[in-house]
N, C-alpha and C positions, 0 to 999 in steps of 0.2 A: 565553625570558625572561618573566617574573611580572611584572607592574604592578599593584598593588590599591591600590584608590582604596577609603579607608574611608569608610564610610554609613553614618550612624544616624540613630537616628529623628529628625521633626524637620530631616531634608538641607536644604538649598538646588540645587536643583536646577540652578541653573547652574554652583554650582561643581562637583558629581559628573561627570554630565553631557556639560557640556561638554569637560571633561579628558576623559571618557571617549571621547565623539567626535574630539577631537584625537587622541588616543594611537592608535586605531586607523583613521587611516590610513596607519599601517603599515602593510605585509601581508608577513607574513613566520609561515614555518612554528614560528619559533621563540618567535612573537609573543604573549602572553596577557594580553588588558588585562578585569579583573575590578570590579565591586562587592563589596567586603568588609565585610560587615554582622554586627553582633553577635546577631541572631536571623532566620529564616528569609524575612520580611518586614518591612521598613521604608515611612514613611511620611513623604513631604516636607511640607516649610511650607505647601505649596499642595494637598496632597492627593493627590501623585503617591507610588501603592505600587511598587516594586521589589522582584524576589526575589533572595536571596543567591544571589552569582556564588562566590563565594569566603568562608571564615571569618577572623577576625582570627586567630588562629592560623597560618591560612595565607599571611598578610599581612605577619606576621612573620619569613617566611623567604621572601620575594619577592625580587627584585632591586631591587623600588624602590616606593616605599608614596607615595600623595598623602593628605594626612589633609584630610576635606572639612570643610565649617563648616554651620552651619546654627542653627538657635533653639533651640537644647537642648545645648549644646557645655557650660555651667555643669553640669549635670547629670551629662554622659556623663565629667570630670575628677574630681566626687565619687562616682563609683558605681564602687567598689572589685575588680569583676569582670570589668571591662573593662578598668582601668587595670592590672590584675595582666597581665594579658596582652600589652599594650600593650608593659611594658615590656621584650619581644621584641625593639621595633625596635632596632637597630643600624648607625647609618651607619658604622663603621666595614667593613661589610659589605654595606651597601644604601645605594641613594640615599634618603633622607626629603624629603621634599616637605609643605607645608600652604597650603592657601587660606584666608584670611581669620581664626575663630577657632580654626581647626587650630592656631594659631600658640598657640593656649593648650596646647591638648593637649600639645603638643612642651614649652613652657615648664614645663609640672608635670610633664611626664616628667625633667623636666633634660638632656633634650638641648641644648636652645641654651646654654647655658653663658653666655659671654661673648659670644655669637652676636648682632648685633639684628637684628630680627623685621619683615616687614613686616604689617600683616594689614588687618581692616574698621575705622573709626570708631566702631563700637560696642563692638568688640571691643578694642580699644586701652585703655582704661584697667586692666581686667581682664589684657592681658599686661602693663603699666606695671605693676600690684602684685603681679607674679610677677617682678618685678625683672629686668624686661627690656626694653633699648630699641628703642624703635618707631621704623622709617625714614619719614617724609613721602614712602614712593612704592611703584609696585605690584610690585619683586622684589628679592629681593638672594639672595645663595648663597653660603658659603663651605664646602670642600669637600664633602662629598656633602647636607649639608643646604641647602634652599633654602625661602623662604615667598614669598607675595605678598597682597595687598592689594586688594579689590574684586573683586569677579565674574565683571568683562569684564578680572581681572588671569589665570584661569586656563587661558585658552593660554599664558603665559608659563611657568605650570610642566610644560605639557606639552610644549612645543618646547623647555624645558632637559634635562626626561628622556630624552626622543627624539634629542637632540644627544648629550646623555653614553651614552645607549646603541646608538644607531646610526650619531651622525653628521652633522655636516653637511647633505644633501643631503637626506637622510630627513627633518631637521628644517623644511628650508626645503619642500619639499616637502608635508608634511601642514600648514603654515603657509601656503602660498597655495594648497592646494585647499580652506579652512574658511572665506579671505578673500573679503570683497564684492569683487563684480564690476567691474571699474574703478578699483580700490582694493589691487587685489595688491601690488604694489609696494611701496608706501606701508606698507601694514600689515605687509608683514615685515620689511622696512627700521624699522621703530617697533620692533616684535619683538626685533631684534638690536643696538638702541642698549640695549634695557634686559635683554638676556640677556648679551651677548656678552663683559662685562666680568666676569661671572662663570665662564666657561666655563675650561676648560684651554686653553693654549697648544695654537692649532692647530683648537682646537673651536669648527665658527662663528664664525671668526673671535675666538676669545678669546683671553685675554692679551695684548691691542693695549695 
């Protein structure tokens, strides 16, 4: 399985990042969790460069795409060469996934439809005039698409990926080996009030 977490210039580093350290505490032969960037090197908000793990094209036939957020997210929805390509993703046959102004990217692709969105405070007015509504919290998912909201929201969209693609156990799992120390508990327990209503019957405890 494919995971690619898109990056462009501009990232936030926590949202790539950190998804991308959750997801791979999978370990499975079958496992491939990438950075999907539109040219060979990217450049975060804070001056951190990454080299392309993966292309958006290859991103687009992954089993599951995170779209990352970052200070250049207005830009990367008008610049016509990525958005051609973008419109690859298909949750009727991948999971979609956004952190914060991802939730635009998805909005001008017309995925969310009647979908609402959760994403950042800054980004929130920008999906409001893509004529989509914004939830007051950090996840929501109805079925393969999911978003979230804030920074420290993006283990949420990676223990829902990890849930719809592995499981359970895997989920809980890469979710208290990322948690503070004396805090396990607690933090996945938090985890799973705000995933677990999204989830399939049976998955992490979803459909309760």
């Amino acid at each position: 399985m494919h995971i690619a977490i898109l990056t462009f210039e501009g990232y936030n580093e926590l949202d790539s990042l950190i998804a991308l350290g959750v997801l791979n505490r999978v370990k499975a032969d079958d496992w491939r969790v990438t950075l999907a960037t539109p040219s060979p090197k990217v450049t975060s908000m804070n001056g951190v460069v990454v080299e392309q793990m993966s292309t958006l094209e290859e991103a687009c036939a992954a089993d599951a795409v995170v779209v990352g957020s970052g200070i250049a997210t207005r830009e990367v929805v008008e610049d016509p060469a990525i958005m051609d390509v973008l419109r690859g993703l298909d949750p009727s046959r991948q999971l979609v996934a956004a952190q914060c102004s991802g939730a635009l990217v998805l909005a001008r692709l017309g995925l969310l439809g009647s979908i609402p969105a959760c994403t950042d405070l800054t980004t929130r007015p920008w999906v409001v005039a893509a004529c989509v509504e914004v939830l007051d919290q950090p996840f929501h998912a109805e079925g393969n698409i999911a978003t979230a909201g804030g920074c420290l929201a993006s283990h949420y969209l990676a223990a829902w990926i990890i849930a719809r693609l592995k499981g359970d156990e895997a989920a809980r799992d890469a979710l208290h080996y990322v948690a503070p120390v004396g805090e396990k508990e607690e933090y996945v327990e938090r985890a799973r009030r705000n995933i677990d209503p999204y989830l399939p019957a049976g998955v992490m405890g979803g459909g309760r």
